[in-house]
Structure formats: C-alpha cells, structure tokens
C-alpha positions as CSV (number, residue, x, y, z in Angstrom):
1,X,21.5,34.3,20.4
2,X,24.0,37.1,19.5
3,X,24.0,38.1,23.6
4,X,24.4,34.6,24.4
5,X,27.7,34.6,22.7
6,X,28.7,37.7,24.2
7,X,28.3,41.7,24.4
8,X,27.1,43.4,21.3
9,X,29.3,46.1,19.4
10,X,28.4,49.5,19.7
11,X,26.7,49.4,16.8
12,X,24.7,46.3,17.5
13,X,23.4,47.6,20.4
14,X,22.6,50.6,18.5
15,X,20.3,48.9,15.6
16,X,19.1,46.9,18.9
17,X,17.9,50.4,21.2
18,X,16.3,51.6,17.7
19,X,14.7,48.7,16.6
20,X,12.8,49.0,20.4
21,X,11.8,52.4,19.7
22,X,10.2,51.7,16.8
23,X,6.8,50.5,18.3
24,X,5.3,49.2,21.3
25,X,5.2,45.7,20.0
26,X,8.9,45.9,19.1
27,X,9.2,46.5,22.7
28,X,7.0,44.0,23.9
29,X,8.7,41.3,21.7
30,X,12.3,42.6,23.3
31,X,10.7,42.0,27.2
32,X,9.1,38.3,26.2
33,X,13.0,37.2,24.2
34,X,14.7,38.3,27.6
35,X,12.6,36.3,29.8
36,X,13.3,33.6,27.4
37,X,17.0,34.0,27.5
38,X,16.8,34.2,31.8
39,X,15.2,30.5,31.4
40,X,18.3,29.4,29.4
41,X,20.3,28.2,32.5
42,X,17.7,25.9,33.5
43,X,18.3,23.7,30.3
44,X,20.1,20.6,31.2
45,X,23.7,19.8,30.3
46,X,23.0,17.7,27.0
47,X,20.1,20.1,25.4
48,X,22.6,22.9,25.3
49,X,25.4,21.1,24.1
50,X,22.6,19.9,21.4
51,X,21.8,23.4,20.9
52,X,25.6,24.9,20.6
53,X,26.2,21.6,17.6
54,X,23.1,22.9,16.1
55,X,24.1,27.1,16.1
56,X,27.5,25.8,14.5
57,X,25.6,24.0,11.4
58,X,23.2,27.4,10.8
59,X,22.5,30.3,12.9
60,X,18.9,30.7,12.0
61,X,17.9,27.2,12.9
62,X,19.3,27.6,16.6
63,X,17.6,30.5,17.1
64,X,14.5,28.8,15.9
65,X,15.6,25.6,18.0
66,X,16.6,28.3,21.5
67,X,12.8,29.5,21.5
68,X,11.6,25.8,21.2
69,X,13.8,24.6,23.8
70,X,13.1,27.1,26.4
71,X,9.5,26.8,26.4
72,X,9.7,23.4,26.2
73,X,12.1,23.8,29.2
74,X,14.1,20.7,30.7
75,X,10.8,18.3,30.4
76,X,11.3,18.7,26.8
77,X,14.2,16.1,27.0
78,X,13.4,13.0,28.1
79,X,15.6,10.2,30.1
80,X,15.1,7.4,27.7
81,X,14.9,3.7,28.9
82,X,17.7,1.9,27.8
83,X,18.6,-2.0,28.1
84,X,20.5,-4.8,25.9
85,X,18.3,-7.4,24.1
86,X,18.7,-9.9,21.7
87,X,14.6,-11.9,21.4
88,X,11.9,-9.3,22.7
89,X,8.6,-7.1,21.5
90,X,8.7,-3.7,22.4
91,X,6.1,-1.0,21.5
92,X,5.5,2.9,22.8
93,X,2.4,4.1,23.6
94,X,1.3,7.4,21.8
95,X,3.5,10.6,22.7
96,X,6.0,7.9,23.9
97,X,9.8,7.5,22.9
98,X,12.3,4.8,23.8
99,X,15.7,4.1,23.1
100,X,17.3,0.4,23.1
101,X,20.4,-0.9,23.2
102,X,20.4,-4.5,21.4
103,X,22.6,-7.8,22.2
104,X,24.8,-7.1,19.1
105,X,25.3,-3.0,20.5
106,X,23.0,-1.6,17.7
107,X,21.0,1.5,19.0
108,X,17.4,1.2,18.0
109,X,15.1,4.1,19.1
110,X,11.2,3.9,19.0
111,X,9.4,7.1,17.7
112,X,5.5,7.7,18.9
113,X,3.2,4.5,18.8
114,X,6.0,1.6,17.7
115,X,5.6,-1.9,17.1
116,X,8.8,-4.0,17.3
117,X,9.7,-7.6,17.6
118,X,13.4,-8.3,18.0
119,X,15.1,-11.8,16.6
120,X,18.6,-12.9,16.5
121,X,19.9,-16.3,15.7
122,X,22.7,-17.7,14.3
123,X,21.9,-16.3,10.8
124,X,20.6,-12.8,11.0
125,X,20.0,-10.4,13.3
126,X,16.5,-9.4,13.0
127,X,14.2,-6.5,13.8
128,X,10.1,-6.6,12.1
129,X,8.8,-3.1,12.3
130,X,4.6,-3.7,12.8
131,X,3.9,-0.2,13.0
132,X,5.4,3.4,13.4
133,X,9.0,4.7,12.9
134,X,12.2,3.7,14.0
135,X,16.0,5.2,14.2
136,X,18.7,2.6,13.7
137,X,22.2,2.7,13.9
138,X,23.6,-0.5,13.9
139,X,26.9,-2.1,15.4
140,X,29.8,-4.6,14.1
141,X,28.5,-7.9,14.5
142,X,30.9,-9.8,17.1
143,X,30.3,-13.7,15.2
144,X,32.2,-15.2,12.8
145,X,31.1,-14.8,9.9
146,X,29.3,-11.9,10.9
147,X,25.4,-12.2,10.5
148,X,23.6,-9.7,8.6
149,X,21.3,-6.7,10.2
150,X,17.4,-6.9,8.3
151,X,14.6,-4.7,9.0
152,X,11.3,-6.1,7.8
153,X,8.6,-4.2,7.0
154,X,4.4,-5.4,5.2
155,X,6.6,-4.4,1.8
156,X,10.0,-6.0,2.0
157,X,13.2,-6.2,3.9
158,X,15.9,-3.6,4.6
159,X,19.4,-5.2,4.6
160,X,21.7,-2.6,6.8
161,X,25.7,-2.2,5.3
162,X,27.0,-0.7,8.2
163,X,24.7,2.1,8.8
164,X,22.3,4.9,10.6
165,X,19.1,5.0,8.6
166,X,15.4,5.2,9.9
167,X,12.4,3.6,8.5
168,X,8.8,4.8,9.1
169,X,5.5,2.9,8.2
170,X,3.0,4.8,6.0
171,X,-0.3,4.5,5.2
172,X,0.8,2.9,2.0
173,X,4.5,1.2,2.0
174,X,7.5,2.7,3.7
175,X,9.8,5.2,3.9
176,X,13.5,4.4,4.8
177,X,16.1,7.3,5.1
178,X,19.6,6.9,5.1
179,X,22.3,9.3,7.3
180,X,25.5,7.0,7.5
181,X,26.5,3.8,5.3
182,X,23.8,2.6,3.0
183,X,20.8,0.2,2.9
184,X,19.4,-2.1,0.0
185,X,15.4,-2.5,-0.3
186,X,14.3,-5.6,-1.4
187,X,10.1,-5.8,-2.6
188,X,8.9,-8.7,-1.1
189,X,6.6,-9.4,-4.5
190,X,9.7,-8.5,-7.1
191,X,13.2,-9.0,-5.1
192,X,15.2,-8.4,-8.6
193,X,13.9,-5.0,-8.2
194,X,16.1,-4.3,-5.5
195,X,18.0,-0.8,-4.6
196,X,20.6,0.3,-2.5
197,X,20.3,3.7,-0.8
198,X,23.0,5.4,-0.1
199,X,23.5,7.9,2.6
200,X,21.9,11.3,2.3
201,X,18.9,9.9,0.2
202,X,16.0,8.9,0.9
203,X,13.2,6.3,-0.6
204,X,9.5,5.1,-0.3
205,X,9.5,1.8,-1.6
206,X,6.3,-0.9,-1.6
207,X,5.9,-4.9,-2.3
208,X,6.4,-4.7,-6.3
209,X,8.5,-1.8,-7.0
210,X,10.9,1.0,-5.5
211,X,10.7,4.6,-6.1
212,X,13.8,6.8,-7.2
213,X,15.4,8.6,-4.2
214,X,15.8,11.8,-3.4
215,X,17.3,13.6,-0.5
216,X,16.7,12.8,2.9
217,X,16.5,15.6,5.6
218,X,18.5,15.2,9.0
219,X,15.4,17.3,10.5
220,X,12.9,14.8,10.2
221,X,14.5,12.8,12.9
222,X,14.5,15.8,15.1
223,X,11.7,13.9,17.4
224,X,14.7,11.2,18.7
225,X,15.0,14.6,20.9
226,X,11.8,15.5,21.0
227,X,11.4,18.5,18.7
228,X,9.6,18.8,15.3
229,X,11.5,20.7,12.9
230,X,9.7,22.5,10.4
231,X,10.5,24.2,7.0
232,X,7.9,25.8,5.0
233,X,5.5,23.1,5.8
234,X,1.8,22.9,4.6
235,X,-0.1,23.4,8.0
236,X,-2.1,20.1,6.9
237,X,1.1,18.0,7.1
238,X,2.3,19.6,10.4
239,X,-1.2,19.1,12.7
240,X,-1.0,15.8,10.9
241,X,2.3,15.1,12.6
242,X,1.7,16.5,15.8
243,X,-1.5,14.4,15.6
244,X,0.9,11.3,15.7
245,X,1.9,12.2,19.3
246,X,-1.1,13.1,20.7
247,X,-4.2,11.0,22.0
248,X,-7.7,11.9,20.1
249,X,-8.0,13.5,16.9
250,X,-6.5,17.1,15.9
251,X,-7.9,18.1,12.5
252,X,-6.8,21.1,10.3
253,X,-9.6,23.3,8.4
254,X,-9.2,23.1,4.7
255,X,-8.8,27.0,4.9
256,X,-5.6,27.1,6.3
257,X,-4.2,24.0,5.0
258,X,-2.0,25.8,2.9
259,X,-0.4,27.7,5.6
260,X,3.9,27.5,5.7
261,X,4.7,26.9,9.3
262,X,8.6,26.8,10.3
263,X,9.7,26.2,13.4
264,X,11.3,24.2,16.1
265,X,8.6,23.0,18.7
266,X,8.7,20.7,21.2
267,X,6.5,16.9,21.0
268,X,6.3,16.2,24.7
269,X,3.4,18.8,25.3
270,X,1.9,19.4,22.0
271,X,-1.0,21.4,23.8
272,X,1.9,24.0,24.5
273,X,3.3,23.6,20.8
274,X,-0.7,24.5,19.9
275,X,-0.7,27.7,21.6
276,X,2.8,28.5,20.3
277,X,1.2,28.2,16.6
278,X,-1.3,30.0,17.5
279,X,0.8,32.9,18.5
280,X,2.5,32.8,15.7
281,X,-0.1,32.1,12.9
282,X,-2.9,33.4,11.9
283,X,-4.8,30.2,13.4
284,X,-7.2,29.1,16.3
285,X,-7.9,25.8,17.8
286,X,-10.9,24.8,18.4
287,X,-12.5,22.1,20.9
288,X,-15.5,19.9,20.4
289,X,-14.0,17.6,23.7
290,X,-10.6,17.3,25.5
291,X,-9.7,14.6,22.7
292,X,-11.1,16.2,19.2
293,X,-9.7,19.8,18.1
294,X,-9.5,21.2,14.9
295,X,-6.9,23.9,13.8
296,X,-8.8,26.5,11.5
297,X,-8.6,30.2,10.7
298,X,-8.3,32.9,14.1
C-alpha cells in the first residue's frame, strides 16, 4: 500500500531490502505481494475508489481489503440489477445480491437468499422481509402528508425516521442495525414495549420484548460489495457466514472453532476465499461431495 502511494524513503526501502534478506519465506512473501500489486490496474473504476475511502478511514483495513480485492479481481464486484417498483416480490437465490430502486426513490438491497414483498398505498409504504437480510436507505416521501416507511418482520415492525439501517432474519427474532437517522421497533405481542434505535447501534429484538443496543458495526454490511469483513472472529461464526452464500453445507470441526480469523475476503467465489483461509490458518477443508465440506484442523 505504501508503494501505491508513491516511492519509499531511503530508509523505507532500507527496512524493506532487509526485511527480504532475512529468510527465504520473507522473500517469497515479497514476490507473491508484487504480483498482487501488478493486478491492481485491472480493478474497475468504482472498487478502487471504494478502496482509496476505505485507506483514508484506517490503513490496516485497506491493506487487508487490497489483498481481498485483487484476488477477488474485477468479478468480485458485481453490476447489480436495478429498477423502480412500488407492488412486487423479489427474492435472490443463494450467493445472489440485488439492489432495487423503489417507486418512492428508497434504495433497498437484497443480501444472499432474500425474501421480499413490496406494498405501497395510500397509507404506508411497505416492505415484509420473509427471509434473509436487507440494506435500506430510504427516500422523502413525495405525498402529502407523507406516508410512513415500515419494515415487517415474524417479530414486529420497523418504522424508518428518515434513515439507512439494515435488518437481517435470525434463527430466533431479528437483528436491525442503524447507520443514518433512527428506527423504532415495535413487538408485535407487546407494542408498548417499543424502542427507538438510534444511529450507530444496533438491536435484536423478538414478538414480546426488545433487547438493549449496543454498537452496530459498518463492516457487517461489507457483503452490499461483496466482501466479508472480519475482526477477530471465531472461525465457527465465519464458515457459518460463508455457508450463507454458498449452495450445500460447509461445516467447521469443533477443534478449530475457536480460531480468530481477520480479513477481507471476497463472497462471490467462496471456494477461492476457502483456499485463502487455508493459506492463512492453520486449517484444511475437507470434502465428502462437491456440496458438503467441513473446515477442520491442517
């Protein structure tokens, strides 16, 4: 990253011609990061501006980000299918992303295996999240007097005040995560118990009750560009995720569940982002078919 922004100092390029002499996999290392950085040119326009915003907010994360990108290379940013819609179902298939532009002008992006129906009226403007995750960011409403923007989810409803927040079906309840504005979560079973979430938190709330917030993380909506970010996470919870976006079943061995995997790696060919974990941890995969691998100890 430091050569990308320009020449190195003399002493730079000191610590760099002795940190190569120290050991044949120091040079190794150097050779495989320069072949990297000769790929960089072939990323398209909007993944590098992507990457020069993320270098600004902290260095370590772009470099992190660089390596993901450039393996992934320019497939690892995908055209999204975008159209304006006001009474519609929508879904993605697994591995699949799609980004929507509603009647109103709100942005609504599908994550992996997504279940949407769409419904405005004169009252409301409606979205029902059946399954998966969603990114929302929602527009001024053009009626008079404007009509309020609900998500509804198996627990409740999610009433948007002007806002970017996503909301992502669990296996028990949902989590909604706010980044601009605020929402209020209303419990189907108590509504008095209702919350408002402001931006920057987070909160999993079900049909009787909603749990305290606590801080949401900008990263975990990292797959809108198709990238997982990770930051000390048990390997259990990341083959988990990658399991979202892949067809079959990827299982993790209980003996390296515990394993902290950070990174930035790609979702649009998670056998690639397989092979770059096991490069990089002490894991390997193993096949029983095509469609059933488990992730256990090299």
């Amino acid at each position: 990253m430091e050569l990308h922004d320009g020449p190195l100092s003399q002493p730079q390029r000191a610590q760099l011609d002795e940190w190569r002499r120290r050991s044949a996999e120091h040079e190794l290392a150097w050779e495989k990061a320069t072949a990297l950085m000769g790929k960089f040119g072939t990323l398209p326009p909007s993944a590098a501006a992507a990457l020069k915003t993320v270098s600004m907010r902290e260095r370590r994360g772009a470099v992190k980000l660089a390596a993901a990108l450039l393996v992934a290379g320019p497939a690892g940013w995908l055209a999204y299918r975008t159209a304006p819609w006001s009474d519609a179902g929508f879904r993605t298939a697994t591995g699949e992303r799609r980004d929507i532009v509603l009647a109103d002008g709100t942005r609504l992006t599908l994550n992996t295996d997504t279940h949407v129906d769409v419904a405005f009226d004169r009252a409301r403007r409606m979205v029902n999240l059946r399954r998966g995750e969603i990114l929302i960011t929602t527009a001024k409403d053009g009626t008079y007097p404007p009509r309020p923007f609900l998500v509804g989810v198996g627990e409740g409803a999610i009433r948007a005040l002007g806002t970017r927040f996503a909301v992502r079906q669990l296996d028990e309840g949902s989590r909604v995560s706010v980044f601009d504005g605020a929402v209020e979560l209303r419990p189907r079973d108590t509504p008095l118990a209702a919350a408002v979430i402001p931006a920057g938190r987070q909160s999993a709330f079900y049909s009787a009750r909603v749990e305290p917030s606590s801080e949401a993380d900008e990263n975990a909506i990292a797959w809108q560009h198709g990238m997982l970010i990770a930051d000390r996470m048990p390997m259990a919870r990341f083959v988990a995720e990658l399991n979202r976006y892949r067809r079959g079943t990827l299982r993790c061995d209980p003996a390296v569940a515990k394993l902290a995997v950070s990174g930035a790696f790609p979702l649009v060919d998670i056998d690639l982002t397989l092979s770059l974990l096991e490069q990089t941890q002490p894991v390997k995969l193993r096949y029983v078919t095509r469609f059933w691998a488990t992730v256990g100890p090299a």
